[in-house]
PAZAPA-4460 file (N, C-alpha, C; in steps of 0.05 Angstrom, whole numbers, plus 32768, in hexadecimal, padded with zeros to 4 digits):
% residues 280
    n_x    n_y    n_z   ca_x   ca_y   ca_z    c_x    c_y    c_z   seq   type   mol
   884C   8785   8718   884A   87A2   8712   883B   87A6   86F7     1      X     A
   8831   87B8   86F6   881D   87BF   86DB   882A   87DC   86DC     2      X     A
   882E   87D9   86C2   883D   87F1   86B0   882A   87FC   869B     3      X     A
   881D   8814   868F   880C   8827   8683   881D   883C   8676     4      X     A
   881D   8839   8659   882C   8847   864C   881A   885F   8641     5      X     A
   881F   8876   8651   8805   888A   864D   8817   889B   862B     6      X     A
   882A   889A   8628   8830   88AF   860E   8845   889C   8607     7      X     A
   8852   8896   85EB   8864   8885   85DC   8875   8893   85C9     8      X     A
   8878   88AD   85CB   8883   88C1   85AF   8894   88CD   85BB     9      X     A
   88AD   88D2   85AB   88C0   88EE   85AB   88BA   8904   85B6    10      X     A
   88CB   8914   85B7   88BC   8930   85BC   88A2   8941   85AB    11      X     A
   88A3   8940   8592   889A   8948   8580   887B   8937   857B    12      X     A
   8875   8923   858E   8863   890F   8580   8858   890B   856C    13      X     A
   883F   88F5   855B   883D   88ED   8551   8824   88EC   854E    14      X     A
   8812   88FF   8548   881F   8911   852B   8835   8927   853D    15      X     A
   8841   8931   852C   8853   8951   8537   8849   8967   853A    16      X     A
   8849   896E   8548   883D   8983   8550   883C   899A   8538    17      X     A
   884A   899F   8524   884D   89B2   8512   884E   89AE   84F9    18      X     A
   884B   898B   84EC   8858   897B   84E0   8845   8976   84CE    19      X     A
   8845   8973   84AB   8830   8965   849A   8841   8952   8490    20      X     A
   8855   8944   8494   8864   892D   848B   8848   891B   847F    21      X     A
   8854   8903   8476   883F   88F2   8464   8836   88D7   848A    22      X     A
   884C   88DE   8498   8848   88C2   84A9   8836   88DB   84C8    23      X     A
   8835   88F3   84C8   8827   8900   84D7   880D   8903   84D0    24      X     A
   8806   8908   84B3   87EA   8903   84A2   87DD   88ED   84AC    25      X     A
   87EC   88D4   84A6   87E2   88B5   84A4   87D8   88BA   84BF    26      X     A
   87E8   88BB   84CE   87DE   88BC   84F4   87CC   88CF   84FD    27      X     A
   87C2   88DE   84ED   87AB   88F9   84F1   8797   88E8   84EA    28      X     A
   8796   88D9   84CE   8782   88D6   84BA   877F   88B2   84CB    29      X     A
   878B   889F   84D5   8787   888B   84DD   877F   8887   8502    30      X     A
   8792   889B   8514   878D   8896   8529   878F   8884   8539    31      X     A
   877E   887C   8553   8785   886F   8563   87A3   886A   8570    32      X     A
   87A7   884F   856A   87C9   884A   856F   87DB   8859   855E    33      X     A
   87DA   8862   854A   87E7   8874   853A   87EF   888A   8542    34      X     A
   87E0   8897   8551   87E6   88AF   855C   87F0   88AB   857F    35      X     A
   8808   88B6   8582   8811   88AE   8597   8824   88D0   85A8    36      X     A
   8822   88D4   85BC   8830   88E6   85C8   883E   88E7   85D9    37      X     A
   884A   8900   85E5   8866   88FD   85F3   8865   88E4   8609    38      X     A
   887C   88D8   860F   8881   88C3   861A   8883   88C9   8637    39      X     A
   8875   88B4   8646   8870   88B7   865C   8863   889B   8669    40      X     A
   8863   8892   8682   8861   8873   868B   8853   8878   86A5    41      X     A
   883C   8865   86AE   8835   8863   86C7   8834   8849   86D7    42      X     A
   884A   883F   86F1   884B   8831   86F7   882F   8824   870A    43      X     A
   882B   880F   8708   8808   8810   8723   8800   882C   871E    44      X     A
   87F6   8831   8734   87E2   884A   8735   87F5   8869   8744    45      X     A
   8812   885E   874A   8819   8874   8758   8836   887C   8753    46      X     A
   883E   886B   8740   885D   887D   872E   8857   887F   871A    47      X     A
   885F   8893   8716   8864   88A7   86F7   887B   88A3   86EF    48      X     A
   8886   889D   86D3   8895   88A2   86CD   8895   88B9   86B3    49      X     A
   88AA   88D1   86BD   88A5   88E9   86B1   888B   88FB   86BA    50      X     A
   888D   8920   86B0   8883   892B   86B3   8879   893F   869F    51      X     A
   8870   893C   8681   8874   8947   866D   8851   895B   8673    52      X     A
   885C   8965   8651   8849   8978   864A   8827   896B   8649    53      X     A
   8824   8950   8640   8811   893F   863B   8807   8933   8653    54      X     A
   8810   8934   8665   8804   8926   8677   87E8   8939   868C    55      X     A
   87E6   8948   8688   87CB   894A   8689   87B8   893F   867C    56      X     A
   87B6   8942   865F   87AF   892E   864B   87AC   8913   864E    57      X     A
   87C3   8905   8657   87CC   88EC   8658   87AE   88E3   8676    58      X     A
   87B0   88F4   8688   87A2   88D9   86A3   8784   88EF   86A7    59      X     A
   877F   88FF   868D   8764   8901   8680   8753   88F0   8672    60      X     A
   8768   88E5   8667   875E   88D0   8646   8756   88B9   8662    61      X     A
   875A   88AF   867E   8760   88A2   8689   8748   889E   869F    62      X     A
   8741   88BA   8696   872C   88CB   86AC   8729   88C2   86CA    63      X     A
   874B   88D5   86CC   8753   88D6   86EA   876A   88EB   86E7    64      X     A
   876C   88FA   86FE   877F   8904   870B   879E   88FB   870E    65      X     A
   87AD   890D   8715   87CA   8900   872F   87BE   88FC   8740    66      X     A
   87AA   88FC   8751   87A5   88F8   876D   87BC   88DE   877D    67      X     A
   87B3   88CA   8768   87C8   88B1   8779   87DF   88AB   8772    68      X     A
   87F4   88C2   8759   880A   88B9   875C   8822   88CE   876F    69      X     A
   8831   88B6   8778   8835   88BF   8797   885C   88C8   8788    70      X     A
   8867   88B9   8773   8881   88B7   876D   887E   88C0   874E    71      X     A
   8891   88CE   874E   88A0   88DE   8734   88B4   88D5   872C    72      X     A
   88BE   88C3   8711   88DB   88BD   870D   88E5   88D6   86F2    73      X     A
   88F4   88E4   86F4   88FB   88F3   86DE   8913   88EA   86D7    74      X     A
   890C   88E7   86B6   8927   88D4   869D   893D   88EC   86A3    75      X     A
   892A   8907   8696   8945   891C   8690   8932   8935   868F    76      X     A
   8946   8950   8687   8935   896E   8686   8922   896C   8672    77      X     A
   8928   895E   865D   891C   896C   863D   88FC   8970   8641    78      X     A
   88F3   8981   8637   88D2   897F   863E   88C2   8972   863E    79      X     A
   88C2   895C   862C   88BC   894A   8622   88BB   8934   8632    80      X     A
   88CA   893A   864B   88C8   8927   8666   88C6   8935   8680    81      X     A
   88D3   894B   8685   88C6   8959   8698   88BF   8979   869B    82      X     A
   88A3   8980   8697   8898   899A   8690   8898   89A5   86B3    83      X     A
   88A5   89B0   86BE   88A4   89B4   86D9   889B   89CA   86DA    84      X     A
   8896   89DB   86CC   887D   89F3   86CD   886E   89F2   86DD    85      X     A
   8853   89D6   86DF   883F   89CE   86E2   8842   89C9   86FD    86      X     A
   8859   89C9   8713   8855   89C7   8723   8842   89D4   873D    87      X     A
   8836   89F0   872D   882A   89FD   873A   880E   89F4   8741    88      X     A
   8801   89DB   873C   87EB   89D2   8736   87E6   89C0   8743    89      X     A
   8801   89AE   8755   87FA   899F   8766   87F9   89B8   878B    90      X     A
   8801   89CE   8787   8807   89D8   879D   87F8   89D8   87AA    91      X     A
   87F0   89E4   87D2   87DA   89E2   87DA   87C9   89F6   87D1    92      X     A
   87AF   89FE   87D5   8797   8A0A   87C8   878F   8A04   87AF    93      X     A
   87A5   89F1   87A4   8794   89EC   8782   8788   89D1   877C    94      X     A
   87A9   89BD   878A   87A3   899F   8793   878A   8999   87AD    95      X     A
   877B   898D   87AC   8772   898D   87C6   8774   8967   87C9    96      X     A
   8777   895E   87E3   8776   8939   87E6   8789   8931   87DC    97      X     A
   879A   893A   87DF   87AD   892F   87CF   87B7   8913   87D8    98      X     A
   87BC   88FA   87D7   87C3   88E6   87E2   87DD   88E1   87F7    99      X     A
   87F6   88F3   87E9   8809   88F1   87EE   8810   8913   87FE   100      X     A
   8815   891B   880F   881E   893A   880E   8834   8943   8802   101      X     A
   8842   8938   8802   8859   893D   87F4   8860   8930   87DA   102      X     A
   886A   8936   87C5   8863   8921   87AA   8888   891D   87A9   103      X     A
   888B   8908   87A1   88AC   8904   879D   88B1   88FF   8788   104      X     A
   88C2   8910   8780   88C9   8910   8768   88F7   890F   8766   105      X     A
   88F4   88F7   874F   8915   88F2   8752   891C   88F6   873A   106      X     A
   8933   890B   873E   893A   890F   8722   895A   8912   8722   107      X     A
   8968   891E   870D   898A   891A   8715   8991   893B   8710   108      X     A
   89A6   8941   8718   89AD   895B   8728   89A7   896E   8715   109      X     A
   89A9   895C   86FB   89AD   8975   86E3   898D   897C   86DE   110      X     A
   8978   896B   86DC   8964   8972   86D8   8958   8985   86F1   111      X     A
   8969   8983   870F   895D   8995   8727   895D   89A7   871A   112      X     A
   897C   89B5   871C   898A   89C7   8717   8976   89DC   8703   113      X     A
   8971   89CC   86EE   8966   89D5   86CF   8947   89DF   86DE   114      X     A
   893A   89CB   86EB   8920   89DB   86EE   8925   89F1   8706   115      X     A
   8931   89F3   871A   893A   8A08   8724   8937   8A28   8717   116      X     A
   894E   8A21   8706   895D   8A32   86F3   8942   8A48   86DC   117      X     A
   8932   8A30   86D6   8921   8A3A   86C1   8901   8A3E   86D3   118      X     A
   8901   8A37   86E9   88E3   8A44   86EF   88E5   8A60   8701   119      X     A
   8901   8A66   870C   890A   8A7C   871E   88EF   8A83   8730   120      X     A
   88F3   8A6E   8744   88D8   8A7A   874E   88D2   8A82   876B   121      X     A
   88CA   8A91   8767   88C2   8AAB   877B   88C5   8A98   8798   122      X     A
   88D6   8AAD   87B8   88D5   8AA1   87CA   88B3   8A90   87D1   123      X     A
   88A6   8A9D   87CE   8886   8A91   87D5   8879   8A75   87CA   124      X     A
   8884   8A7F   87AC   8881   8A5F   87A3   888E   8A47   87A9   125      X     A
   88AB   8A51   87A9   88BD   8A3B   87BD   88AC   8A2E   87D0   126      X     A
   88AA   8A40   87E6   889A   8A35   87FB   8887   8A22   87F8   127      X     A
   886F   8A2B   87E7   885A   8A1E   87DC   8866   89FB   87D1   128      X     A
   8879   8A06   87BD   8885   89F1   87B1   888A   89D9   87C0   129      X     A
   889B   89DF   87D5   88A4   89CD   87EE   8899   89BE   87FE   130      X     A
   887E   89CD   8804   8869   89BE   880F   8854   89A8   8802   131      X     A
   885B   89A4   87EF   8855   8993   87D3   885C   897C   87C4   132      X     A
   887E   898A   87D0   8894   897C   87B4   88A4   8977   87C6   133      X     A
   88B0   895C   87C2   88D1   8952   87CB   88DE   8952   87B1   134      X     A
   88EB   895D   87AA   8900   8958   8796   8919   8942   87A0   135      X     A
   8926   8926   8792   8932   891E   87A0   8944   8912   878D   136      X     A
   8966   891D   878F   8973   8917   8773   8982   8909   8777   137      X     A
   8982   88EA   8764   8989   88DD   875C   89A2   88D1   874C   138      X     A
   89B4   88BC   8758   89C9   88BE   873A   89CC   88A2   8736   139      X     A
   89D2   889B   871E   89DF   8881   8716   89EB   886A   8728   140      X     A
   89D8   884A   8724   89E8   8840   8732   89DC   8840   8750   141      X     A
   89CB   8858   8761   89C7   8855   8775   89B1   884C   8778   142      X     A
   89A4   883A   877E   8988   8837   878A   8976   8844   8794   143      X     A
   895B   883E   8791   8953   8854   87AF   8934   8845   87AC   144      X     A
   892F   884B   87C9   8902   8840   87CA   88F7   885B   87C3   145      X     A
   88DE   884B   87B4   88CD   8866   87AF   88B0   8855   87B5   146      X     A
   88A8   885C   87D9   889C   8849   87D7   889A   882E   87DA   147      X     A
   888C   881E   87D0   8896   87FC   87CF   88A6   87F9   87BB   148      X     A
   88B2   880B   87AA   88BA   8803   8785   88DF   880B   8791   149      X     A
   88F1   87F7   878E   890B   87FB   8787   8911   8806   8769   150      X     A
   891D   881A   876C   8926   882A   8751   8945   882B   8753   151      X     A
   8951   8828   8734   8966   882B   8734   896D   8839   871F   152      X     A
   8975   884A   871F   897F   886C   870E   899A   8859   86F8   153      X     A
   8992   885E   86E4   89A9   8850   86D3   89B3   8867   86BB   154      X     A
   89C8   8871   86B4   89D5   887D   86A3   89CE   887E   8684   155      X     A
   89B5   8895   8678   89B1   8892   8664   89C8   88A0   864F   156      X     A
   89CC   8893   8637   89D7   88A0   8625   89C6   88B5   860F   157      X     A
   89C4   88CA   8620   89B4   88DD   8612   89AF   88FE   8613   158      X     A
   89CD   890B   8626   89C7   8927   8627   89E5   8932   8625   159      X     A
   89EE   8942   8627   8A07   894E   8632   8A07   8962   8647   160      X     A
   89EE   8970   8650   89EB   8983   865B   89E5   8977   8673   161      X     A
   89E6   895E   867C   89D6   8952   8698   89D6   8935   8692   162      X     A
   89DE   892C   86A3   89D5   8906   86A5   89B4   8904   86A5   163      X     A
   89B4   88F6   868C   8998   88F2   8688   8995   88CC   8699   164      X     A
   897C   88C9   869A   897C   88AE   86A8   8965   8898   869D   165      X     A
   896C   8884   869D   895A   8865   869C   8955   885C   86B4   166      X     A
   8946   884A   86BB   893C   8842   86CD   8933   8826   86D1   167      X     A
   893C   8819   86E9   8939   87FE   86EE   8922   87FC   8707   168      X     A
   8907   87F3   86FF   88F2   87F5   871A   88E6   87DE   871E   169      X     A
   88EE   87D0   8734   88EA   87BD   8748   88D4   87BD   8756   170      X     A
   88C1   87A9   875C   88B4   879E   876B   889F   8780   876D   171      X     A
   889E   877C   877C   8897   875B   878C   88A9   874B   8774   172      X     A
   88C6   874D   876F   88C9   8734   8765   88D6   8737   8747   173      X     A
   88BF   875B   8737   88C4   875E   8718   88D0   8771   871D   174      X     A
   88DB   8775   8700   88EA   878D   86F8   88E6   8797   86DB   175      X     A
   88E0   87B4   86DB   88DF   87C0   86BF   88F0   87CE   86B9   176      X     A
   8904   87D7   86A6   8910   87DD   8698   890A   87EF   868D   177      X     A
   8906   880E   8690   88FC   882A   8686   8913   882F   8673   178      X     A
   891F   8828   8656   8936   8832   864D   8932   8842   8633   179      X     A
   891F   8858   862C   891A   8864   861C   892C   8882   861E   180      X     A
   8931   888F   860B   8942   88AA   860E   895C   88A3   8613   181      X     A
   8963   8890   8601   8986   888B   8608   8993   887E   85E6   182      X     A
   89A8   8887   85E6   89BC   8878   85D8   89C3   8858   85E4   183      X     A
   89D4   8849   85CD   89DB   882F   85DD   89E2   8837   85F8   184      X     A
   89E3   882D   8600   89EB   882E   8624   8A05   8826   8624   185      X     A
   8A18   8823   863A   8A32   8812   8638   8A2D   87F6   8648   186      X     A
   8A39   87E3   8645   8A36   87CE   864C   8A41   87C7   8671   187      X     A
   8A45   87E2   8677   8A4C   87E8   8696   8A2C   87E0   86A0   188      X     A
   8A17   87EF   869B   89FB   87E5   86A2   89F3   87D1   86A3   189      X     A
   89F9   87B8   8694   89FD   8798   8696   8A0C   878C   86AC   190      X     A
   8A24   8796   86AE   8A34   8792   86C7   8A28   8793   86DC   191      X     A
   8A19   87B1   86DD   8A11   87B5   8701   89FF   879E   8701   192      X     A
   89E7   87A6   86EF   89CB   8789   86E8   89D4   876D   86FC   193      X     A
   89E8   876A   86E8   89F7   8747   86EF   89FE   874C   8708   194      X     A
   8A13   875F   8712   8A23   875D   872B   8A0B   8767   874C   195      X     A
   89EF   876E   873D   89D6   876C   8755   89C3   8759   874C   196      X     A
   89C8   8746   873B   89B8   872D   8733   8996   8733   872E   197      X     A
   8997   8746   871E   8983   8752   870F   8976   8746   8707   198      X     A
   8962   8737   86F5   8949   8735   86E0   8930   8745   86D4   199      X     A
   8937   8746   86BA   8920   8758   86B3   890B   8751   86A9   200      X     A
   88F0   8755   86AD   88D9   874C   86A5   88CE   875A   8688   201      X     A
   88D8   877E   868F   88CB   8786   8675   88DA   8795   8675   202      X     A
   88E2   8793   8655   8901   87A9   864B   88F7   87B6   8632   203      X     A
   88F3   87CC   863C   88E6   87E7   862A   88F7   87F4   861E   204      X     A
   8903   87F8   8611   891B   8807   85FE   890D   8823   85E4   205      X     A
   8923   8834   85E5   891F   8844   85DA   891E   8835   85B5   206      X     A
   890D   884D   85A9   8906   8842   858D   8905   8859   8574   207      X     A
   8916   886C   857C   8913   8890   857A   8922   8888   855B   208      X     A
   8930   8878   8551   893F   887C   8534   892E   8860   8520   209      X     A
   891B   8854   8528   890D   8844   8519   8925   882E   850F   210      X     A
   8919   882F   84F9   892D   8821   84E6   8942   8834   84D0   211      X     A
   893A   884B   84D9   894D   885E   84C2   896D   8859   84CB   212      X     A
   8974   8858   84E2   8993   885D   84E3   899C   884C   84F4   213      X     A
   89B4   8847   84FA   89BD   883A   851E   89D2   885A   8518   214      X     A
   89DC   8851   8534   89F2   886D   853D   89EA   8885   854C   215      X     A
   89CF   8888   8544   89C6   889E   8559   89DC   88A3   8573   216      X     A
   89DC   88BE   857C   89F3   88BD   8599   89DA   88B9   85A8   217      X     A
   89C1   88CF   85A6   89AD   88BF   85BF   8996   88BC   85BD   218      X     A
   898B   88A8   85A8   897B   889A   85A5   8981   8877   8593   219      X     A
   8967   886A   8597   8976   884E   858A   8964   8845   8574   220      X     A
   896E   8831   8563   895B   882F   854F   894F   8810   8560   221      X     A
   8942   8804   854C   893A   87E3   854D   894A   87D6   854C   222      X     A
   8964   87D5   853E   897B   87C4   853A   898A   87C9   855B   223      X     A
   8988   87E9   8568   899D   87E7   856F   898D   87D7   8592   224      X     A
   896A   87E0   8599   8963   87D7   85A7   8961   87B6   85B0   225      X     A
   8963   87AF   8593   8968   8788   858A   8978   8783   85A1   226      X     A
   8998   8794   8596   89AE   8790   85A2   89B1   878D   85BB   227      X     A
   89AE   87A2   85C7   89A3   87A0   85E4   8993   8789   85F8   228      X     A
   897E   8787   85E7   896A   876D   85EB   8978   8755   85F3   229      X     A
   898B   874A   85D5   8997   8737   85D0   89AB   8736   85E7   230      X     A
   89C0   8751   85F0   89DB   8758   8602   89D1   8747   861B   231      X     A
   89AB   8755   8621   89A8   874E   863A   899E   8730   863E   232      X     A
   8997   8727   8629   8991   8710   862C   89AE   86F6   862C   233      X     A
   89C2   86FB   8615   89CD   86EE   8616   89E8   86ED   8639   234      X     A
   89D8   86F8   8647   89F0   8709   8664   89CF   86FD   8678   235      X     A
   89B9   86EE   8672   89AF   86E5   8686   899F   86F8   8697   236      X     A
   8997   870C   868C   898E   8729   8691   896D   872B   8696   237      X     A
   8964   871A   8687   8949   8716   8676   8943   86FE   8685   238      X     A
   8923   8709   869A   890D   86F4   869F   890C   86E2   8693   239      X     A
   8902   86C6   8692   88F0   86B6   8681   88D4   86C4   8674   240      X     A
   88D0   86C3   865C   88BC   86D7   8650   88BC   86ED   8658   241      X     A
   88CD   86FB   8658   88D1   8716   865F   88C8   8729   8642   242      X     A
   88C0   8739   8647   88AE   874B   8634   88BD   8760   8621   243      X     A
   88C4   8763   860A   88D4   8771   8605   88CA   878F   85EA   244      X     A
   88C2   87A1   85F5   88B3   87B5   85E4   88CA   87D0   85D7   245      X     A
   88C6   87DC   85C3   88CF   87EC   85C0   88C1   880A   85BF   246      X     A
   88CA   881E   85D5   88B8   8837   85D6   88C2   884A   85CC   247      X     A
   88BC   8865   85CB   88BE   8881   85C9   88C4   8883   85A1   248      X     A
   88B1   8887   8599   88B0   8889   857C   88B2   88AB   856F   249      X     A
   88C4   88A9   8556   88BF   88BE   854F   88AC   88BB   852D   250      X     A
   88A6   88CF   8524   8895   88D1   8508   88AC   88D2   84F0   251      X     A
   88C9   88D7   8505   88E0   88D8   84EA   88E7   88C3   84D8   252      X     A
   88D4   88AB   84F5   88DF   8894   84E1   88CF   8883   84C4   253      X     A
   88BA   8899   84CA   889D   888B   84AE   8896   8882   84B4   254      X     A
   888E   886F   84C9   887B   8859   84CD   8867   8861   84E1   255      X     A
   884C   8863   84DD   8836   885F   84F9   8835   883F   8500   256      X     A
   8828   883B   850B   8825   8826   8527   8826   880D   851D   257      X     A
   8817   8800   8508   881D   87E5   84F5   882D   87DD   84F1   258      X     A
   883B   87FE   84DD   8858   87F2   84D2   886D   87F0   84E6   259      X     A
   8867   8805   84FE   887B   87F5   8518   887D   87E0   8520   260      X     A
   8861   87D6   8526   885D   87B8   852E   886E   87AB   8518   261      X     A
   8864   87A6   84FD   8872   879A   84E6   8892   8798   84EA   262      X     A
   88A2   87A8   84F2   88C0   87B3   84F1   88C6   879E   8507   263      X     A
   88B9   87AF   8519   88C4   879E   8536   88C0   8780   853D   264      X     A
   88AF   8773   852D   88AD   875B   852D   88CC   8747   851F   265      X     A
   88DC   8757   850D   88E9   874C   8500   8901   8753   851A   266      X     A
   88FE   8759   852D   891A   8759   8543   8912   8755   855C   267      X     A
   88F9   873D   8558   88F0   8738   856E   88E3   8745   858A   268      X     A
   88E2   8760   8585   88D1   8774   859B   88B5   8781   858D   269      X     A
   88A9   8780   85A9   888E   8791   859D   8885   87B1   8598   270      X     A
   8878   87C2   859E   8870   87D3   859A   885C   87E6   85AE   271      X     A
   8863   87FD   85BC   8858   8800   85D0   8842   8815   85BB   272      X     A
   882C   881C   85CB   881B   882F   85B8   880D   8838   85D2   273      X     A
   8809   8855   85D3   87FB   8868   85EB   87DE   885C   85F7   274      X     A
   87E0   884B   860D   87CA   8845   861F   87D6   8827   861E   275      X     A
   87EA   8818   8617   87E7   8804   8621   87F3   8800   8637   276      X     A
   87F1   87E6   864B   87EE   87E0   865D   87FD   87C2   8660   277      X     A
   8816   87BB   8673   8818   87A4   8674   8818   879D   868E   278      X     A
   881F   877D   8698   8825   877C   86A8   8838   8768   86AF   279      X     A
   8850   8764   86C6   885F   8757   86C7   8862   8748   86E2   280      X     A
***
């Protein structure tokens, strides 16, 4: 599997959208990897993970379309992962060739519910909508194909208003580990891992508190993502050279892209930065 990290930032990215901090400057005035935006993942050529404000942006810089992605995984509501506005753009008369006719998209009840709720939209668009869109909701724990890719919906620590979610995605053999937008996790998610004889190739962890704090309720620092790392490794969790990065950055924590690298080296994980690309 080849994984494409199209955005690496908080909601607010990097620089902030509104922001003259000294570490939003540095990333205006230096660029490249420094500057990084809302978070968002593309599996091969035909899952998405998330649906934010940037991703038009994102598979421009790329110079291509959605045409070929066929699967939608949504973490949670916040905008910053799914802008469902935009759904009006794949509909018919606007989309044309589309690969897939129907696009599937999996999300959990709270984030249905929420885009429901906030686009109120007209019987006609419904219609439109439907002929377009599978919406297909998801919960903790259950499996499901999307496709050739086994996904497994895992319990993020990160909302109150809705089960937010992580993600375990399977195929020929690997497995990646989507765990950005969460608090520590509980060690129940290790259990299931072990008790379906899991391995992970690449374990992506959230990185939203830097080095300023541990404790966050739902985000993690470097110490606390270590932790994790270390939980899953010492429980037999972890491939042989299994890949271990830390994503979704905010500007709260002072550092652009170096000094992340620099940080994260001292807890043994690397550093994702917007356009890279692995594979497992």
């Amino acid at each position: 599997m080849k994984i494409k990290y199209l955005g690496t930032a908080a909601a607010e990215g990097i620089p902030a959208l509104f922001c003259a901090c000294e570490t939003c400057k540095r990333a205006l005035k230096y660029g490249g990897k420094n500057v990084m935006t809302r978070s968002q993942a593309l599996i091969d050529d035909g899952l998405l993970i998330d649906f934010n404000s940037d991703t038009y942006m994102h598979f421009l810089n790329m110079r291509r379309t959605l045409v070929d992605v066929e699967y939608v995984l949504i973490t949670h509501s916040h905008t910053d992962h799914f802008t469902f506005e935009e759904n009006f753009c794949r509909f018919e008369g606007i989309a044309h060739n589309v690969k897939k006719q129907k696009l599937s998209v999996y999300l959990s009840k709270g984030a249905y519910e929420k885009m429901v709720a906030c686009t109120k939209i007209r019987e006609e668009d419904e219609t439109a909508r439907n002929k377009r869109f599978e919406y297909i909701i998801v919960e903790p724990y259950k499996p499901f194909y999307a496709g050739e890719y086994l996904v497994t919906p895992l319990p993020a620590v990160h909302m109150l208003s809705e089960q937010a979610l992580i993600y375990l995605i399977e195929k020929d053999g690997k497995a990646i580990f989507y765990g950005n937008d969460t608090g520590v996790f509980p060690t129940e998610i290790d259990d299931y891992l072990i008790e379906n004889n899991k391995k992970i190739d690449l374990l992506s962890l959230d990185c939203t508190m830097g080095e300023l704090r541990d404790g966050a309720v739902n985000h993690m620092s470097m110490n606390e993502g270590k932790s994790i790392a270390d939980r899953f490794a010492e429980k037999g969790l972890l491939s042989d050279n299994a890949l271990l990065y830390y994503n979704h950055f905010s500007h709260n924590v002072g550092m652009i892209y170096d000094e992340l690298k620099k940080a994260a080296e001292k807890y043994g994980l690397n550093v994702t930065y917007d356009g890279l690309e692995l594979t497992v």
